[in-house]
C-alpha positions as CSV (number, residue, x, y, z in Angstrom):
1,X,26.8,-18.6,-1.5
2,X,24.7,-19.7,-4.4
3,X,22.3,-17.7,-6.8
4,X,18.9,-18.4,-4.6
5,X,20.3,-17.2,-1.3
6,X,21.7,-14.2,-2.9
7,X,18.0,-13.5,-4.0
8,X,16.7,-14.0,-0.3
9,X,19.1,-11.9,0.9
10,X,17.9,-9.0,-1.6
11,X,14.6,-10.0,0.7
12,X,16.1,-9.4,3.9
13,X,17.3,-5.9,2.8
14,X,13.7,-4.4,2.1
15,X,12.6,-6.5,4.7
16,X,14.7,-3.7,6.6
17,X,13.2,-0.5,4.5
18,X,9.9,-1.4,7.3
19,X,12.2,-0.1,10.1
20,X,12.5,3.5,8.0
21,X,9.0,3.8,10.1
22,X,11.2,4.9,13.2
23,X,13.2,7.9,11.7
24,X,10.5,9.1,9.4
25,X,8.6,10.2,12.6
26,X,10.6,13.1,13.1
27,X,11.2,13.7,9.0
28,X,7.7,13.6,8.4
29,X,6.4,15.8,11.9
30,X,8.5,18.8,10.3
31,X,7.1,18.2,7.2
32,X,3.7,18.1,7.5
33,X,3.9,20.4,10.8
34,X,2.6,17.5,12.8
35,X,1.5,17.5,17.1
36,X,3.2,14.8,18.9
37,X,0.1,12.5,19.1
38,X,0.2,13.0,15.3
39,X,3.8,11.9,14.8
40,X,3.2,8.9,17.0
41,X,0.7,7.8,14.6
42,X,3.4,7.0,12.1
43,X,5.0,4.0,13.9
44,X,1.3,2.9,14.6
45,X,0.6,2.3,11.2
46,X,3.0,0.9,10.2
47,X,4.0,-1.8,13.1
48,X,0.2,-2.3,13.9
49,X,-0.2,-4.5,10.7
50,X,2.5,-6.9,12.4
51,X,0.4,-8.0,14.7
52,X,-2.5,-8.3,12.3
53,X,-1.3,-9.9,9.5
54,X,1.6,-12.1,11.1
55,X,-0.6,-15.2,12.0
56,X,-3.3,-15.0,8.8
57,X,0.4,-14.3,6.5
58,X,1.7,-17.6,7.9
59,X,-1.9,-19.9,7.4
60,X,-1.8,-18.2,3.7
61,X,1.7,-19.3,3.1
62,X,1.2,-22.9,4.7
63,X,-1.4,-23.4,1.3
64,X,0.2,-21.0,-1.1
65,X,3.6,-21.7,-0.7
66,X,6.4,-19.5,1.0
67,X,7.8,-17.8,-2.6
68,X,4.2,-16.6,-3.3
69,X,4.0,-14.7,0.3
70,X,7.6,-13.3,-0.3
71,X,7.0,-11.9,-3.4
72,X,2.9,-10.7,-2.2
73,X,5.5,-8.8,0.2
74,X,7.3,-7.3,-2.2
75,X,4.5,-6.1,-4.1
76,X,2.4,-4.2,-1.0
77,X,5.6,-2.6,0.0
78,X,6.1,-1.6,-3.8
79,X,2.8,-0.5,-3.9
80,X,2.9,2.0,-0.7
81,X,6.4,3.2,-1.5
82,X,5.1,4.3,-5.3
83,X,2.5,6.7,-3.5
84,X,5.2,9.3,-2.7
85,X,6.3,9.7,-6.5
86,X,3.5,11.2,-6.9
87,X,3.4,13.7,-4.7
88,X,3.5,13.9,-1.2
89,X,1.7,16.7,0.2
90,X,-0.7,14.6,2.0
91,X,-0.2,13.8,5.8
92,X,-3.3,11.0,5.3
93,X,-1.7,9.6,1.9
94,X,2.1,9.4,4.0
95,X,0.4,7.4,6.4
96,X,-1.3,5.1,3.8
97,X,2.2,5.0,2.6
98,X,3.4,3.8,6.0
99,X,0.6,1.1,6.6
100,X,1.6,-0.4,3.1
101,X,5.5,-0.6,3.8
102,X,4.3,-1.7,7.2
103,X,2.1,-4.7,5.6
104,X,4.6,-5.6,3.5
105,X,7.7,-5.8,5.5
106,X,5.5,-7.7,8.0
107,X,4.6,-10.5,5.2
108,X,7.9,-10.5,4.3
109,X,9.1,-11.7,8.5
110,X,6.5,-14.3,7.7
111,X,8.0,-15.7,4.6
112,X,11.6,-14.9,4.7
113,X,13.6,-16.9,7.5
114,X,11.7,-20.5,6.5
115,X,12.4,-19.5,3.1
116,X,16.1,-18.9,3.3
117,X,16.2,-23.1,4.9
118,X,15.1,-23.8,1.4
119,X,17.4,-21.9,-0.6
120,X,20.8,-22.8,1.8
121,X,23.1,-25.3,1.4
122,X,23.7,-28.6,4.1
123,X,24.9,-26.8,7.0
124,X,24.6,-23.3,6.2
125,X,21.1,-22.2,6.7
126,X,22.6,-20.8,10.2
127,X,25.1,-18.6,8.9
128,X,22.8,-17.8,5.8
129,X,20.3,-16.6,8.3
130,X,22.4,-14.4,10.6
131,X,24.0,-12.3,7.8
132,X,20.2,-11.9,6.2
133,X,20.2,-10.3,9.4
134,X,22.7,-8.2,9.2
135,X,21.5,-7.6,5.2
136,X,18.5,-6.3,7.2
137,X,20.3,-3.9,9.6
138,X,21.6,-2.1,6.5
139,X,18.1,-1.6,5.1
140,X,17.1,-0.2,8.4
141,X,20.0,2.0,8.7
142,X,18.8,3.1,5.4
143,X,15.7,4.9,6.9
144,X,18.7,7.6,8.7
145,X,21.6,7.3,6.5
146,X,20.5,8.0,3.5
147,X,18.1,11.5,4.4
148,X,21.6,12.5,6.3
149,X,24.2,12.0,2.9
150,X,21.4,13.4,0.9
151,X,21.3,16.7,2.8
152,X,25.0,16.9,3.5
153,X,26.3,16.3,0.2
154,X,23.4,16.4,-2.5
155,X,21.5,19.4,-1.0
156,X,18.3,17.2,-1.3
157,X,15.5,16.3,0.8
158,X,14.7,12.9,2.9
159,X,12.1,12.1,0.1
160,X,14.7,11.0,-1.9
161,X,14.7,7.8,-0.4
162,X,11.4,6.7,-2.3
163,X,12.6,6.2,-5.5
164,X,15.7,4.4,-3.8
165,X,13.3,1.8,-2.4
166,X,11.2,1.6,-4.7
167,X,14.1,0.7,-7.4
168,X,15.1,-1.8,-4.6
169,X,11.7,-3.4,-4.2
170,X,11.3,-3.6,-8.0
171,X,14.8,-5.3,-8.7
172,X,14.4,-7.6,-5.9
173,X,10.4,-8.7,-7.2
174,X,12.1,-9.3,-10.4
175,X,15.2,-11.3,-9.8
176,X,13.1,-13.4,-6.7
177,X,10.5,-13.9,-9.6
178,X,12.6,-15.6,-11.9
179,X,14.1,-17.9,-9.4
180,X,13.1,-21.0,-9.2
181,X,12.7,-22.5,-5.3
182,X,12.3,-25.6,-4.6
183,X,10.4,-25.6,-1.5
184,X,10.4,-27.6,1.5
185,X,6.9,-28.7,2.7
186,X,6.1,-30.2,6.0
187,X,4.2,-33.0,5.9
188,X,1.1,-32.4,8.1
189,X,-2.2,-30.4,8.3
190,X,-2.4,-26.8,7.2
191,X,-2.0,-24.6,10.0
192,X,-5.2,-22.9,11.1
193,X,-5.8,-19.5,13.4
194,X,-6.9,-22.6,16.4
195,X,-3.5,-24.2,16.4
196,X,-1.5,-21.1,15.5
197,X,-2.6,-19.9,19.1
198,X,-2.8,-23.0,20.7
199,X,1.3,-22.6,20.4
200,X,0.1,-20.1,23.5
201,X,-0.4,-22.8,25.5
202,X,3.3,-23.5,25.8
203,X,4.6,-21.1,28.4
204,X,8.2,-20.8,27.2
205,X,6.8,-20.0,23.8
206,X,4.5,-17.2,25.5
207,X,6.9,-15.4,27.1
208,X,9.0,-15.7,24.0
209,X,6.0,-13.5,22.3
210,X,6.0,-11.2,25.1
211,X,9.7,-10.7,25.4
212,X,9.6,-9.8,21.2
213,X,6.8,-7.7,21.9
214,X,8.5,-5.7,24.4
215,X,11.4,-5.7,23.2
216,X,10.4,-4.2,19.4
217,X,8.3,-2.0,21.1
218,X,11.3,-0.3,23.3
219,X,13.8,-0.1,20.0
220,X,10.9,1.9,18.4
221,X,10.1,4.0,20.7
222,X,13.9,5.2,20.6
223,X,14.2,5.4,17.1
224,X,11.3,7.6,16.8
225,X,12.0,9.8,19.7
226,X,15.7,10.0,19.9
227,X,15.7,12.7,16.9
């Protein structure tokens, strides 16, 4: 594995962190003393800006480049996660919080699996790809783990994870930063918001969109209720 996918992979972790959404439901409803509606409103923050920013994310990085989205990514996450430091006594600033991590980890599905084809070796941007994957599963883990050990063993609350990620975020901006990518760029038109959804057209890739939806929606739904 060589220097550049190591830095993608750093990605893929707090590409993760955007699944913490799930578990901070119940972390955040004893906090704050929230009703179940408010609760709820966690995950909607922060998975509604998938859906919004998915398709503008992926026109921007078409004429930016994919490096430039990854590390705008990095930054919105960085940005929401720094809120907390400051205090969080604030149910509205937590979910401002939530909408940022949500925004970023969302740019950062847009820009990270094309990105990790330009970083990999012949014949290993498969492999590369499904352990970013599993990079990511420990980042989402994160979201329960860590709250858990801290109790347990360091008599400290979930907010301890804050400065955790944003440590993470910050390393990961810098060493991505100062790595140079040579990117791979198609050569056609920019994408536009027209033939983005025209892709709707094609039935298998529509029910490929509905099954995601679905199925994303069901895994959150668990990990915010199960607790």
């Amino acid at each position: 594995m060589n220097r550049k996918t190591f830095a993608i992979l750093l990605a893929f972790l707090c590409m993760g962190f955007g699944d913490a959404v799930g578990p901070f439901v119940g972390l955040a409803k004893e906090q704050f003393a929230l009703s179940n509606f408010e609760a709820q409103l966690i995950t909607f923050m922060g998975f509604i800006m998938f859906g919004i920013l998915s398709v503008p994310m992926g026109i921007v990085q078409d004429r930016t480049g994919k490096k430039f989205v990854l590390l705008l990514g990095l930054a919105i996450a960085l940005i929401g996660l720094v809120l907390p430091l400051y205090g969080l006594n604030s149910y509205a600033l937590f979910l401002l919080t939530i909408l940022l991590l949500g925004a970023g980890a969302a740019i950062l599905q847009v820009a990270g699996n094309p990105i990790m084809r330009d970083v990999s070796e012949p014949g290993k941007y498969s492999r590369n790809l499904s352990f970013g994957q599993f990079i990511k599963a420990i980042g989402s883990l994160s979201g329960s783990l860590i709250p858990f050990a801290a109790a347990k063993w360091m008599g400290m609350d979930w907010k301890v994870l804050f400065p955790i990620y944003v440590a993470s975020l910050l390393i990961t901006l810098i060493i991505i930063g100062f790595t140079r990518i040579q990117e791979v760029k198609a050569d056609k038109e920019p994408a536009t918001l027209a033939t983005c959804f025209g892709l709707l057209r094609n039935r298998f890739i529509l029910l490929m969109v509905l099954g995601i939806f679905v199925y994303v929606g069901i895994e959150i739904c668990l990990s915010s209720g199960v607790p």
